[in-house]
TORKOL-4160 file (C-alpha; in steps of 0.2 Angstrom, whole numbers, padded with zeros to 4 digits, m for minus):
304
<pt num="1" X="0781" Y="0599" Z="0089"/>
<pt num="2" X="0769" Y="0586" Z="0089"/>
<pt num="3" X="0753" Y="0588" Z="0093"/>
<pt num="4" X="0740" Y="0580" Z="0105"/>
<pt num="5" X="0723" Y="0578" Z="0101"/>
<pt num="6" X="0712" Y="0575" Z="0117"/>
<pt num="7" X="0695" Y="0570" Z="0121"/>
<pt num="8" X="0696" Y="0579" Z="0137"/>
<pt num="9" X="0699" Y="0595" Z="0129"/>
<pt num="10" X="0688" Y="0594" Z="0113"/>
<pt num="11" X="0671" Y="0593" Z="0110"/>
<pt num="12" X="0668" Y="0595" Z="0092"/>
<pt num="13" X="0677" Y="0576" Z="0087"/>
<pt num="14" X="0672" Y="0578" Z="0071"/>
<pt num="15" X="0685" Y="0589" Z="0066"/>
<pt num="16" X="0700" Y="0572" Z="0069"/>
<pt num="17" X="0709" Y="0568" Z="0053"/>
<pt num="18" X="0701" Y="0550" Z="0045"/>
<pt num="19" X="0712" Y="0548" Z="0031"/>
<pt num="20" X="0725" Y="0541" Z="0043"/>
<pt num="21" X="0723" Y="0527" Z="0056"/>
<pt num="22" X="0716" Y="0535" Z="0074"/>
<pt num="23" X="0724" Y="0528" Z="0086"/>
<pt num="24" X="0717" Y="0533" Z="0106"/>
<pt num="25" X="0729" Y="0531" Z="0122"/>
<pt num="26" X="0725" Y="0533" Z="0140"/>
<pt num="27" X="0742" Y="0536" Z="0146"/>
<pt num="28" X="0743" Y="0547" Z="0162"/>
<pt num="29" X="0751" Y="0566" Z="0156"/>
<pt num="30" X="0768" Y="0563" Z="0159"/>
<pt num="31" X="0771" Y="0551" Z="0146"/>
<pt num="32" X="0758" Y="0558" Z="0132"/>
<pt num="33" X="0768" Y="0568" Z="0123"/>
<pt num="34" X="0781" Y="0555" Z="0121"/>
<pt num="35" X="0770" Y="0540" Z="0116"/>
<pt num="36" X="0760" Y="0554" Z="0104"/>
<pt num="37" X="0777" Y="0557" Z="0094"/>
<pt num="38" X="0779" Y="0541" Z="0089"/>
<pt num="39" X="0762" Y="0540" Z="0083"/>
<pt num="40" X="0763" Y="0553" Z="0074"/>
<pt num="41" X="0781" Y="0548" Z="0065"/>
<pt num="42" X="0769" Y="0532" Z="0061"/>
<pt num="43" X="0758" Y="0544" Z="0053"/>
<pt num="44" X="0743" Y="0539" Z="0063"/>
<pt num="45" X="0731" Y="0551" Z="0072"/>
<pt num="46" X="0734" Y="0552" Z="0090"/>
<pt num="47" X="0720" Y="0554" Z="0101"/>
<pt num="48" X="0725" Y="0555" Z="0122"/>
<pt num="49" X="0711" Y="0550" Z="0132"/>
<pt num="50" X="0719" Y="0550" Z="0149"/>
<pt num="51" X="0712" Y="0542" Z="0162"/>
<pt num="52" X="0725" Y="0543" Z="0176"/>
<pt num="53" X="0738" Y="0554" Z="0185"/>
<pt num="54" X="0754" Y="0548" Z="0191"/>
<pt num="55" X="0766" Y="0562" Z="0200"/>
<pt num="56" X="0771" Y="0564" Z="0216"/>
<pt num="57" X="0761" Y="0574" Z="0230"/>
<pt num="58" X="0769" Y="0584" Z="0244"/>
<pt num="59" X="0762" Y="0570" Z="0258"/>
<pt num="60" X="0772" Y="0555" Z="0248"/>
<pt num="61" X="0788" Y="0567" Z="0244"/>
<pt num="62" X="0789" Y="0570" Z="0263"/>
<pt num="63" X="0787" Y="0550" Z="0266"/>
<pt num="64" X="0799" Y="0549" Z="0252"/>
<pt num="65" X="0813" Y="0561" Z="0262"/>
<pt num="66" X="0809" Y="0550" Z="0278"/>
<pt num="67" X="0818" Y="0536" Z="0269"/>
<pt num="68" X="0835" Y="0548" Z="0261"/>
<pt num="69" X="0843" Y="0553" Z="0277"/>
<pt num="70" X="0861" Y="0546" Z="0280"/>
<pt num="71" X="0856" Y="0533" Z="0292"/>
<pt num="72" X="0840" Y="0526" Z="0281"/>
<pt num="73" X="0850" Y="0525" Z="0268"/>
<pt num="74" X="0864" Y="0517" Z="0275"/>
<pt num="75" X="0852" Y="0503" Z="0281"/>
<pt num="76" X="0849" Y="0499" Z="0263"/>
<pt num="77" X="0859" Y="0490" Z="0250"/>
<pt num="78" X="0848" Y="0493" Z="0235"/>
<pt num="79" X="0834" Y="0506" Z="0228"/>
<pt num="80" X="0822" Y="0497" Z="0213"/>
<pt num="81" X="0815" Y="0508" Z="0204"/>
<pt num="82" X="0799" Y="0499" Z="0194"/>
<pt num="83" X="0793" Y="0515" Z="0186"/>
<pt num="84" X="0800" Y="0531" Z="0180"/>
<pt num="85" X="0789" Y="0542" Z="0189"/>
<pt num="86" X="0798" Y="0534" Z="0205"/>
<pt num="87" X="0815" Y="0541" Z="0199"/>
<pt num="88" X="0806" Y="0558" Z="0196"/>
<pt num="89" X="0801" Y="0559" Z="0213"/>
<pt num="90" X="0813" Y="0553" Z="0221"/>
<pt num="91" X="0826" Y="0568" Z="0211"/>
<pt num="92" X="0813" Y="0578" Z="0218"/>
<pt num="93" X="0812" Y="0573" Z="0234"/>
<pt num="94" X="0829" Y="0575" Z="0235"/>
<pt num="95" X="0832" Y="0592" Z="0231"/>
<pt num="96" X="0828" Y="0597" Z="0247"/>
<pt num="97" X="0841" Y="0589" Z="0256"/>
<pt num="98" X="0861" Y="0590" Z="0258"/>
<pt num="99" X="0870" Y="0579" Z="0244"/>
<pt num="100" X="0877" Y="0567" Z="0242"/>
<pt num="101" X="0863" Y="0556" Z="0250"/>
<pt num="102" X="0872" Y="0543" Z="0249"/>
<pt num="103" X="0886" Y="0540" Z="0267"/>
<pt num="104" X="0902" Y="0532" Z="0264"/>
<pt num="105" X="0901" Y="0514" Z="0263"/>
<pt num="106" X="0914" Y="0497" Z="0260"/>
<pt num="107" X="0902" Y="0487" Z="0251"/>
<pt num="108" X="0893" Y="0493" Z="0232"/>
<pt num="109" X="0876" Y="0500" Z="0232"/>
<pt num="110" X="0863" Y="0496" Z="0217"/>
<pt num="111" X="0852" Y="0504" Z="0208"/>
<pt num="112" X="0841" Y="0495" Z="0199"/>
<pt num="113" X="0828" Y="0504" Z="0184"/>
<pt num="114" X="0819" Y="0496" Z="0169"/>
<pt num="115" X="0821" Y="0500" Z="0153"/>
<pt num="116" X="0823" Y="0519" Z="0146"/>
<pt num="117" X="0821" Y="0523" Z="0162"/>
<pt num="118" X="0837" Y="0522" Z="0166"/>
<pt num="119" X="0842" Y="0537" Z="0155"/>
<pt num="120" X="0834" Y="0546" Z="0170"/>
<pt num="121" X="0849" Y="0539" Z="0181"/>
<pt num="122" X="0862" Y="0551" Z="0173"/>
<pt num="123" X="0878" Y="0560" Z="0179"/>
<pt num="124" X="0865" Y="0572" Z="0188"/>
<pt num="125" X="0856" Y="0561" Z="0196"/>
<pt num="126" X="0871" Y="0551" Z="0201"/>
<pt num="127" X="0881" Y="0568" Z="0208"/>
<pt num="128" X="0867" Y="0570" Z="0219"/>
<pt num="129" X="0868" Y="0553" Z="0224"/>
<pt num="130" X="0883" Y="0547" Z="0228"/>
<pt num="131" X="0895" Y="0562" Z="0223"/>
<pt num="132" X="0910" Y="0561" Z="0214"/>
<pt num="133" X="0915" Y="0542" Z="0215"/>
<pt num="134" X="0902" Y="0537" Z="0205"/>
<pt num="135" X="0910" Y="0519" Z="0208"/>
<pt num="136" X="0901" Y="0516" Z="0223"/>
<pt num="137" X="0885" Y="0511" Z="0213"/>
<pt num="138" X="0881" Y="0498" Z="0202"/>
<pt num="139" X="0866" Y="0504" Z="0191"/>
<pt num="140" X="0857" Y="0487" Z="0185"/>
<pt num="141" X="0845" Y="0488" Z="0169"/>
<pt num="142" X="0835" Y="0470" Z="0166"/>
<pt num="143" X="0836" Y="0464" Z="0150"/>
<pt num="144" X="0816" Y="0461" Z="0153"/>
<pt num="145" X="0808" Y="0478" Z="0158"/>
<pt num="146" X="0796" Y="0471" Z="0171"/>
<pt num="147" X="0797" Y="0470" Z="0188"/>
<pt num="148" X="0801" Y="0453" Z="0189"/>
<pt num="149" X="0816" Y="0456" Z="0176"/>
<pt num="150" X="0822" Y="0466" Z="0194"/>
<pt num="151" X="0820" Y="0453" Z="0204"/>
<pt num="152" X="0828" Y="0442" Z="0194"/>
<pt num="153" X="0843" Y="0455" Z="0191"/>
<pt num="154" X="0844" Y="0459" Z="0209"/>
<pt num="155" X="0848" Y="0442" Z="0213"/>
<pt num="156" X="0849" Y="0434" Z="0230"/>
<pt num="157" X="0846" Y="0446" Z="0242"/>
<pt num="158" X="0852" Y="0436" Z="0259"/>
<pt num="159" X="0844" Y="0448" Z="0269"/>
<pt num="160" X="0849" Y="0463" Z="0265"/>
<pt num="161" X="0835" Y="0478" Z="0261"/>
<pt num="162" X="0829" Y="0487" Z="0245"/>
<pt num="163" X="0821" Y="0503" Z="0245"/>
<pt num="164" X="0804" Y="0499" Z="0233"/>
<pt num="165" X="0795" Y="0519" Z="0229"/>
<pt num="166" X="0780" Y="0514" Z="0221"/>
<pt num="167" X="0763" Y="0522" Z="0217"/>
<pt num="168" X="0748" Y="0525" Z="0232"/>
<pt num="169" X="0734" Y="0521" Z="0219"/>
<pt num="170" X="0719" Y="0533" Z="0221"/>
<pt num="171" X="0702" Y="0531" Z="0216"/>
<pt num="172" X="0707" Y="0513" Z="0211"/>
<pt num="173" X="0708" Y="0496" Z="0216"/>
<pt num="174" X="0729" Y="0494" Z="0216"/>
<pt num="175" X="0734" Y="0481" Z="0202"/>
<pt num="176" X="0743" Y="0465" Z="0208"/>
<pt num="177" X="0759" Y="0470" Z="0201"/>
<pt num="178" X="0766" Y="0481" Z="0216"/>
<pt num="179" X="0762" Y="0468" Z="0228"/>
<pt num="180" X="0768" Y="0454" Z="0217"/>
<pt num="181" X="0783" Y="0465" Z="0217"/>
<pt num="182" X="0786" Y="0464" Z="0234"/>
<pt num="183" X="0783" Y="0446" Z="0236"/>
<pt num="184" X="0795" Y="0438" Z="0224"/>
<pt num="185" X="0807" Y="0450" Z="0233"/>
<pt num="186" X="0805" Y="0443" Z="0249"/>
<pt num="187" X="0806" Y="0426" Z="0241"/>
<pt num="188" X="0824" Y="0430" Z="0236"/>
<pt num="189" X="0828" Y="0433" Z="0250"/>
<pt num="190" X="0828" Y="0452" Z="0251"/>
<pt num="191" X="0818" Y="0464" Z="0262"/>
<pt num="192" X="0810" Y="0477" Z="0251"/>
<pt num="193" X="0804" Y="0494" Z="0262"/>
<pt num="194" X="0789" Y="0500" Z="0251"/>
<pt num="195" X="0787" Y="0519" Z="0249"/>
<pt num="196" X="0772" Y="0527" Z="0241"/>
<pt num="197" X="0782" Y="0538" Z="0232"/>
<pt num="198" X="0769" Y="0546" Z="0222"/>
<pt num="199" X="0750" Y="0545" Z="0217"/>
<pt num="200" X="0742" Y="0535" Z="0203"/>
<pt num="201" X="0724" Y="0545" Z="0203"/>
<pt num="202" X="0711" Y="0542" Z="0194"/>
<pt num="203" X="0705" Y="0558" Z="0183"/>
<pt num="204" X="0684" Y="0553" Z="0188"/>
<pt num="205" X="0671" Y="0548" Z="0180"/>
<pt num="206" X="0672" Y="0559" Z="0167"/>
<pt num="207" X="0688" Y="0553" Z="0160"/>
<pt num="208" X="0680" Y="0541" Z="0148"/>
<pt num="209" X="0670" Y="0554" Z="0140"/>
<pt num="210" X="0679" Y="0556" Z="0125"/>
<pt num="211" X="0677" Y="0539" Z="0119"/>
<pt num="212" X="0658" Y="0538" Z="0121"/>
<pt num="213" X="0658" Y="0554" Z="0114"/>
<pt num="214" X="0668" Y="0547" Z="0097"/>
<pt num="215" X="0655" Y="0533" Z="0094"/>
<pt num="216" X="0643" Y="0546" Z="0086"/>
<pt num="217" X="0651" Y="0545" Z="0069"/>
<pt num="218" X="0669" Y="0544" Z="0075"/>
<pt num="219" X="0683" Y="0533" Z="0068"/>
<pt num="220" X="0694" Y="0522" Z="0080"/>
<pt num="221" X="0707" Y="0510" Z="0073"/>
<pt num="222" X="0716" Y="0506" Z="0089"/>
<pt num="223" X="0720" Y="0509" Z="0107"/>
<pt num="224" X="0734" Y="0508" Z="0118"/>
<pt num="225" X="0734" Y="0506" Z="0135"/>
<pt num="226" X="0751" Y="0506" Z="0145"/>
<pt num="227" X="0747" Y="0502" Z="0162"/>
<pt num="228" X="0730" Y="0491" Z="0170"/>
<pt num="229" X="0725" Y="0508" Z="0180"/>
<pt num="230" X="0723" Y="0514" Z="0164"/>
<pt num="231" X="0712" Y="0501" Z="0161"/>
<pt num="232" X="0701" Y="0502" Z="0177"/>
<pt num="233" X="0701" Y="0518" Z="0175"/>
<pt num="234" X="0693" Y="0519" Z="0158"/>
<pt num="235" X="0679" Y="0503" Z="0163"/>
<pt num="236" X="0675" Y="0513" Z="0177"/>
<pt num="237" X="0671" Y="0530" Z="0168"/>
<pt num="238" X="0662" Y="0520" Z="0155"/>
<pt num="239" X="0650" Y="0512" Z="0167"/>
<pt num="240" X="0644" Y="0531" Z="0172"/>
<pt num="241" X="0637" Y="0534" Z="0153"/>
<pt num="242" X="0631" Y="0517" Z="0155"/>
<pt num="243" X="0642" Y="0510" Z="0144"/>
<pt num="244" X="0653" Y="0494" Z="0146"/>
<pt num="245" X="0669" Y="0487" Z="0135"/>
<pt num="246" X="0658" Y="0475" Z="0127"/>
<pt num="247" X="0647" Y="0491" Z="0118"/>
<pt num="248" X="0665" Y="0496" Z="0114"/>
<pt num="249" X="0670" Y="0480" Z="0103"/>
<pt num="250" X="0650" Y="0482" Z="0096"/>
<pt num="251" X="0652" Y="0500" Z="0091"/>
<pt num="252" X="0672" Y="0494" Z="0083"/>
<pt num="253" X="0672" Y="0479" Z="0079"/>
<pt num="254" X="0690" Y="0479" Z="0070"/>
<pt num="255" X="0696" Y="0490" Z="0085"/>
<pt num="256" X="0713" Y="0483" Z="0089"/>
<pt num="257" X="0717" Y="0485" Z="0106"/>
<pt num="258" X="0735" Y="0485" Z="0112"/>
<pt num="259" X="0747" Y="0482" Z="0128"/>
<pt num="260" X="0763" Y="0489" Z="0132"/>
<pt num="261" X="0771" Y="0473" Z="0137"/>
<pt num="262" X="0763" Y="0458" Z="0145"/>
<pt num="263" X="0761" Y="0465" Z="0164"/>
<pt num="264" X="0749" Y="0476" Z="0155"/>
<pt num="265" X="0740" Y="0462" Z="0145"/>
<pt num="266" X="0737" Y="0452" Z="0162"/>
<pt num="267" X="0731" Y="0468" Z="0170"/>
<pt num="268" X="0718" Y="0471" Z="0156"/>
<pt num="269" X="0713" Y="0454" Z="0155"/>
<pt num="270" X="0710" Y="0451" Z="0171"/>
<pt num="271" X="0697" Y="0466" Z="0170"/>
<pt num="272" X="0691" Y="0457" Z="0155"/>
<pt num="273" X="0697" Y="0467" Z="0140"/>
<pt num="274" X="0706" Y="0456" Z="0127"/>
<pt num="275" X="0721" Y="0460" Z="0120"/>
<pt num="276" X="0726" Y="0459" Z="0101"/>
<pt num="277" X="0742" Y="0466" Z="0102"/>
<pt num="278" X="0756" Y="0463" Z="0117"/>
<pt num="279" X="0776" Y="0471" Z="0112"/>
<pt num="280" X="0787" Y="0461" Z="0113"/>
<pt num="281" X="0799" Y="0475" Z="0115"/>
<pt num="282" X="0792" Y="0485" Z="0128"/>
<pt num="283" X="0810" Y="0495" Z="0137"/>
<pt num="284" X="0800" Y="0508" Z="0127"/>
<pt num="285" X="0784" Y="0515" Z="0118"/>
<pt num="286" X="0793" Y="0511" Z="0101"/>
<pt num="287" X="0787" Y="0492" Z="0103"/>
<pt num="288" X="0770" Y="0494" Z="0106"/>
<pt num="289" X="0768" Y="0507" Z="0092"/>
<pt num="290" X="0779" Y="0497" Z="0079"/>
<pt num="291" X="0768" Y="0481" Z="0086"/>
<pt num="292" X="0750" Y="0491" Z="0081"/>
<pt num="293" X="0757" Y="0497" Z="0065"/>
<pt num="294" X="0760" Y="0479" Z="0061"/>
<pt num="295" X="0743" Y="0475" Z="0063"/>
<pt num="296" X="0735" Y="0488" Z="0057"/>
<pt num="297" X="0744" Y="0486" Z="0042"/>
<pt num="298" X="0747" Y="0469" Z="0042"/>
<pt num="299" X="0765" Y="0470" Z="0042"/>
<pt num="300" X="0774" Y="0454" Z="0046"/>
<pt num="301" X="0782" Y="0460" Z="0064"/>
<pt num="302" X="0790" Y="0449" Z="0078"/>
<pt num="303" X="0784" Y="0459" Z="0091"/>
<pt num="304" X="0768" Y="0452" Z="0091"/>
């Protein structure tokens, strides 16, 4: 079982392993373990500083139902799914209701996920949905796990409707990439119905904590963000200790800071945190971890 160390949880940080690389992540809880694992398999030293929550609430579960009912859903042609906390809340979502969801139909409806994601679309998932005929739906899977990889998948949509769940950001300024979302989808021609299908909240101003807390004597080799709320998130619990990322490059000046793919890397340079390290493989964690091993231990690596 792998074990996470966190900054939330600790207050001793002396007591983290140095012999290894320390490597911090801000991912929200329902991704730490995993991203953790492969840290460790790397033999680093893990250290979760989360700065956000992403799940679904009972208020955008109940907007999420709204859009499941037989005649909503047989408005639609499509569901993207750009995150894998919508899949999770919208199998949640549908466990209150009668399945299949999905009404009989001529024409073939899509799903569409990014990445590993798509392991969450499995023969459960797709009972539920559509029942037995499981050839009613076309699942899609971009070869590029960004949103615009969907888009481009999806194709031209000749004005039929996609059902878009995506995060109601909390505490936060919402990131570009939602509403980017939504446009190149209308300029293909679709018509994407957003649903806030779950929360991206920010864990407050203490979240950053464990970070100016580790600067007294503390090693840090790298960070990893996976998302630009994590990003904002962090920059804004810093400024409450007075701290900002520049007195982070100061304190490490070798820290090597990392993106899970290159809608991340925008996001945190847009908030002015440079990036040394984007994955090129990012349908997973596994990229940007093999990418920070690379540079950590200057391994020659095409995802850099």
């Amino acid at each position: 079982m792998t074990t996470i160390t966190t900054t939330t949880s600790m207050h001793n940080l002396t007591t983290i392993t140095t012999n290894k690389p320390t490597v911090a992540f801000t991912t929200p809880p329902n991704y730490a373990t995993r991203l953790s694992h492969l840290l460790t398999l790397k033999s680093f030293t893990p250290l979760w500083c989360p700065t956000i929550t992403t799940e679904p609430t009972e208020q955008t579960l109940s907007s999420l139902v709204l859009h499941l009912s037989p005649h909503s859903l047989s408005l639609l042609s499509a569901i993207a799914f750009p995150s894998r906390t919508a899949i999770t809340a919208f199998s949640t979502a549908a466990l209150s209701l009668t399945t299949p969801l999905l009404p009989p139909r001529e024409d073939t409806f899509i799903i569409a996920a990014l990445g590993k994601d798509v392991e969450l679309i499995d023969s459960t998932f797709l009972l539920s949905f559509c029942g037995d005929d499981i050839s009613r739906v076309n699942v899609l899977v971009p070869t590029i796990a960004t949103p615009s990889g969907l888009v481009q998948l999806l194709g031209t949509g000749r004005g039929r409707k996609v059902l878009c769940p995506v995060p109601r950001v909390v505490g936060l300024e919402e990131p570009p990439v939602v509403p980017d979302f939504l446009r190149e989808l209308e300029a293909a021609g679709w018509v994407p119905i957003r649903v806030d299908a779950y929360e991206t909240r920010w864990l407050g101003p203490a979240c950053g904590k464990g970070v100016v807390e580790l600067s007294e004597g503390g090693l840090l080799d790298a960070m990893v963000f996976t998302s630009s709320g994590e990003v904002e998130g962090l920059l804004k619990s810093l400024r409450e200790f007075g701290w900002d990322w520049e007195m982070v490059r100061r304190r490490w000046p070798h820290l090597v800071v990392a993106a899970h793919g290159p809608v991340t890397a925008a996001g945190a340079e847009r908030l002015g945190v440079t990036v040394d390290v984007v994955s090129g493989r990012f349908d997973s964690f596994q990229g940007v971890v093999d990418a920070v091993e690379a540079k950590l231990r200057g391994l020659d690596s095409s995802c850099m």
